[in-house]
C-alpha positions in Angstrom: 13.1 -58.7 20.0 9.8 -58.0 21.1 7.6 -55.0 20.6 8.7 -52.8 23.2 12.2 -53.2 22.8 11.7 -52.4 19.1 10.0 -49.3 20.2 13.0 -48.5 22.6 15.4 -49.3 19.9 13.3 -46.7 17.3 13.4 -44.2 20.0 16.9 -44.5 21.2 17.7 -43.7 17.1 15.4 -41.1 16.7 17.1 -39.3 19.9 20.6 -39.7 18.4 19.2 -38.2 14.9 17.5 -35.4 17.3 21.1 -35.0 19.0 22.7 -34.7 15.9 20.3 -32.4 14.7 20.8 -30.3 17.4 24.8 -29.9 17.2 24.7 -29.1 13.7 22.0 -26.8 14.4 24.5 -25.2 17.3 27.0 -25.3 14.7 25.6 -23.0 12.4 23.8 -20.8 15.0 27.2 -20.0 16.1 28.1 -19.6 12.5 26.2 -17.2 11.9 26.5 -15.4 15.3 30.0 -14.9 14.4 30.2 -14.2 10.4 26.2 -11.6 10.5 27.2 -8.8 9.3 24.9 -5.4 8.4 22.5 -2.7 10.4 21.2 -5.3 12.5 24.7 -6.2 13.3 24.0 -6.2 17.1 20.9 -7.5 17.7 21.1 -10.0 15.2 24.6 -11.0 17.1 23.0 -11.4 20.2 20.0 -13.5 19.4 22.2 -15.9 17.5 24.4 -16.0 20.6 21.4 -16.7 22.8 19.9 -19.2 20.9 23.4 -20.8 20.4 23.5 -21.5 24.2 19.8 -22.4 24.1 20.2 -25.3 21.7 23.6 -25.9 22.3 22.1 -27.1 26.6 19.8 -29.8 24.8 22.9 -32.0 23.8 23.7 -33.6 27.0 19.8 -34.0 28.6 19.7 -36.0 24.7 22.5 -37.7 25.0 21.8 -38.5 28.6 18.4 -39.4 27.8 19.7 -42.3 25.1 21.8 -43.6 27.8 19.1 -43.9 30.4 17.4 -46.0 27.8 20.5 -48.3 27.7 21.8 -46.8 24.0 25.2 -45.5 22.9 25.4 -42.0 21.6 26.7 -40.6 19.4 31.1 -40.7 19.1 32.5 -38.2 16.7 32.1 -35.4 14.1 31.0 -38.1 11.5 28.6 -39.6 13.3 26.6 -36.2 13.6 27.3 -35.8 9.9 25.8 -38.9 9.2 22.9 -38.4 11.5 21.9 -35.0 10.8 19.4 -33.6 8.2 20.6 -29.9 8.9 22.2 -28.4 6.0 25.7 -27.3 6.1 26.3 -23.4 5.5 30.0 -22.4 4.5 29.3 -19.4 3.1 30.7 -16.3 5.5 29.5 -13.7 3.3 25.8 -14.8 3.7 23.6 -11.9 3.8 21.8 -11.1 7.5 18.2 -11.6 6.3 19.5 -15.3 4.2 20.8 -16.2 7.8 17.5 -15.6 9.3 15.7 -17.0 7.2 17.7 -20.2 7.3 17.7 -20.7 10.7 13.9 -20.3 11.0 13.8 -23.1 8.6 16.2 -24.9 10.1 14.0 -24.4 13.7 10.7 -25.6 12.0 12.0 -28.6 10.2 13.5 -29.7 14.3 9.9 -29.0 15.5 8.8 -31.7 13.3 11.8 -34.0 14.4 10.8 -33.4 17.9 7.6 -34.3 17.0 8.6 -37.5 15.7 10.4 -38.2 19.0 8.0 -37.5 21.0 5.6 -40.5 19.0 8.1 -42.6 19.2 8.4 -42.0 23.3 4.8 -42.5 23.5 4.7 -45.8 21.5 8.0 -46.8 23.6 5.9 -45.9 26.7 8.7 -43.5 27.8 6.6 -40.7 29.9 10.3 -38.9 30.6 11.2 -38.1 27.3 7.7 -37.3 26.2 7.9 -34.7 28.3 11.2 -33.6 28.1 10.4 -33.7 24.1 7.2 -30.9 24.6 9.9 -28.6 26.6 12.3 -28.7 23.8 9.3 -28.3 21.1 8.4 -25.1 22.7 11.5 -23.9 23.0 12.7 -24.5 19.2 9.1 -22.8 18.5 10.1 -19.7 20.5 13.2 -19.3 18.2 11.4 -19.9 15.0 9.1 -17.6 16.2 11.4 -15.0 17.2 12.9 -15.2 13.7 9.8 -15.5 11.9 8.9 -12.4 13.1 12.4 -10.9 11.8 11.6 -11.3 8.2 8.3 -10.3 8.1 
């Protein structure tokens, strides 16, 4: 294998971790727009909804991205499991303010995994997903952001 298809090979992982990442982080958006409870029932309902169907619009550019680079994606609700570095959240009687705070977390640690993508697309020499990579990065730092802003 030479150089450049190590590269590819690094990437095309990387971009199934980052698609993992993203269900999971879909998966507990949604979570969490369906179980807040609280004054800021409503608005807090809302965002999470929104940002829900931002995230949740990432998986298939991802997973079409890893095919365009000749990879396999990802097949089942185990694979994400094993993939992802999101934390699972069970609890239904989280309080508002734990949810928000969560999911900024959870927002800031995927900037830094998009970050990691995105060197890994320049060392593969892959200008399309670079780019695709600094729209996605700006979008999960409007949502941390937004929730940043929340708790303080």
């Amino acid at each position: 294998m030479t150089s450049k298809d190590n590269s590819k090979a690094a990437l095309i992982d990387s971009l199934n971790g980052l698609l993992a990442d993203t269900l999971a982080l879909y998966v507990k958006t949604k979570n969490f727009h369906w179980h807040v409870r609280g004054p800021q029932f409503r608005s807090l309902h809302l965002l999470f909804d929104e940002q829900a169907a931002e995230i949740f619009a990432l998986t298939d550019m991802i997973a079409e991205r890893v095919r365009k680079l000749g990879g396999t994606t990802l097949t089942s609700i185990g694979s994400i499991a094993a993939k992802t570095t999101i934390k699972n959240q069970d609890d239904t009687g989280l309080d508002a303010m734990a949810m928000v705070k969560e999911l900024f977390e959870d927002n800031t640690a995927y900037v830094g995994t998009l970050k990691a993508a995105k060197e890994l697309a320049g060392e593969a020499g892959d200008n399309a997903t670079d780019g695709l990579l600094d729209d996605w990065t700006d979008q999960a730092e409007e949502r941390a952001w937004f929730l940043r802003e929340i708790l303080a």
